[in-house]
N, C-alpha and C positions, 0 to 999 in steps of 0.2 A: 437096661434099667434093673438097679436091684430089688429086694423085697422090701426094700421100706417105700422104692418109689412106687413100686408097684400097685402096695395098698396107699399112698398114697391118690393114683388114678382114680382107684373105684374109689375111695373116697369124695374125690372130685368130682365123680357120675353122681352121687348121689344129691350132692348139692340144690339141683333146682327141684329134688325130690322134697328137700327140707325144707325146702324156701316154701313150699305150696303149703306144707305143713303148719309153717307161722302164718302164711297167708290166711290161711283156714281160720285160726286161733285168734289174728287180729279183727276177723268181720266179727266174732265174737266178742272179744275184747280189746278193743283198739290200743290200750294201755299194755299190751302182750309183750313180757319180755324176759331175759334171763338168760341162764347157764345151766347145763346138763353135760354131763358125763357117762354114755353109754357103754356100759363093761359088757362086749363082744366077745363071744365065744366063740370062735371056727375048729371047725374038725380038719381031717388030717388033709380031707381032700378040698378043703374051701370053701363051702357049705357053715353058714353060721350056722350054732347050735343053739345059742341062746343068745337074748341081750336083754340086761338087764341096769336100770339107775340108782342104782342103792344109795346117791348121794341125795340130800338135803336138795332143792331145785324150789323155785320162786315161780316157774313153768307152770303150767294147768297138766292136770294127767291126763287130759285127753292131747295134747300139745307134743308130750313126752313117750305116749302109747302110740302116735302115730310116726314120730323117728325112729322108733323102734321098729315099728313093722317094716321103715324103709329099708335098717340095718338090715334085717331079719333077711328080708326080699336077694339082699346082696349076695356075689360069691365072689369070694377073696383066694389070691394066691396063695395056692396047696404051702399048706406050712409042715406037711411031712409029719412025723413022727404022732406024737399023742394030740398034737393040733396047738393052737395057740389061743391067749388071751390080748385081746387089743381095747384100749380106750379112743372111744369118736366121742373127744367133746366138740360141745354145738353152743352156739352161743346166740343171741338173736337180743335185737334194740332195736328201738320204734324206727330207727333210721337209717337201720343197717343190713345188708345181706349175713348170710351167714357166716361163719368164720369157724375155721378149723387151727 
């Protein structure tokens, strides 16, 4: 598998991590929904550095502060050198699992 499948897996671990996340947001507000764009920072060894949503999101910040922390939690295959920049957008509807 290469490096895009690669992150692609953990990305896939994370999944029921997210889902708990809207779960969370929907006992809150059942109307819960939208798009996010998590801009991921890993280091050299795979270890995120940061993650951050600079986009515009219709999400609740507590919604989008806790994919974060799932990102965060993550480690992603060693992308070598000075490290890399990765976007996990997340998506979520009243009727939908997640989507990558």
């Amino acid at each position: 598998m290469g490096p895009s499948g690669d992150v692609d897996r953990v990305i896939s671990t994370l999944r029921p991590k997210f889902k708990a996340c809207y779960q969370t947001a929907l006992n809150a507000d059942p109307a819960a929904e939208g798009s996010v764009s998590l801009v991921t920072r890993i280091a050299a060894d795979g270890h995120v550095v940061d993650v951050s949503a600079p986009d515009k999101t219709s999400m609740s910040p507590a919604l989008v502060e806790c994919l974060a922390s799932v990102v965060r939690a993550a480690t992603f295959p060693a992308p070598g050198g000075t490290g890399s920049t990765l976007r996990v957008p997340v998506t979520f509807s009243s009727q939908s699992s997640p989507t990558r």
